[in-house]
C-alpha positions in Angstrom: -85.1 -4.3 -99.7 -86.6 -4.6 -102.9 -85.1 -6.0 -106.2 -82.5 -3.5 -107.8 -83.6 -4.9 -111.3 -86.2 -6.7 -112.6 -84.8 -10.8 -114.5 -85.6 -11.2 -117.7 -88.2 -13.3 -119.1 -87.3 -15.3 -121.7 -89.5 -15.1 -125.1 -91.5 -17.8 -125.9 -92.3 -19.3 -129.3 -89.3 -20.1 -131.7 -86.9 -17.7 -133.1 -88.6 -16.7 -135.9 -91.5 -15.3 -134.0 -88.9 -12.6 -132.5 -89.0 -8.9 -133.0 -85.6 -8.0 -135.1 -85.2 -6.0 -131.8 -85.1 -8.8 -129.6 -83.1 -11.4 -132.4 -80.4 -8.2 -132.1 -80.6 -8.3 -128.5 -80.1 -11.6 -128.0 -77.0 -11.7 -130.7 -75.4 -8.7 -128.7 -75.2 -10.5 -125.6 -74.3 -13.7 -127.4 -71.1 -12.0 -129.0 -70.4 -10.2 -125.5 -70.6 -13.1 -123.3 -68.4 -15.0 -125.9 -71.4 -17.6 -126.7 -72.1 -18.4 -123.1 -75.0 -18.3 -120.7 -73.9 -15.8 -118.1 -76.0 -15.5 -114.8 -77.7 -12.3 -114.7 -76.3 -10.7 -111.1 -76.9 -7.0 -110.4 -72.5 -6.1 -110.6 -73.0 -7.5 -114.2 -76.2 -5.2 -115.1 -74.4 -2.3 -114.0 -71.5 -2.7 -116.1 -73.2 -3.5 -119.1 -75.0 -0.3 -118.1 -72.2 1.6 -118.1 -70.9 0.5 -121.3 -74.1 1.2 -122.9 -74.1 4.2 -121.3 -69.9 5.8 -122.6 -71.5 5.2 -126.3 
């Protein structure tokens, strides 16, 4: 069975080298995760899917 979703690779270089786009990205899932680090698993992609997707 293949992978339902493909990990994401984190950026290299510093934070200033970021797209606005990724700096956004990366604030979004720091304010939804309350400031931790949570492990990506494919029940968490889903639901993050779907509240991405009721917008």
């Amino acid at each position: 069975m293949s992978d339902l979703f493909m990990t994401p690779r984190s950026p290299t270089g510093t934070w200033e080298e970021l797209s606005e786009n990724e700096k956004a990205w990366i604030e979004f899932i720091r304010v939804i995760s309350s400031g931790r680090d949570p492990k990506v698993t494919p029940a968490r992609v889903r639901a993050l899917r779907e509240l991405l997707d009721a917008g």
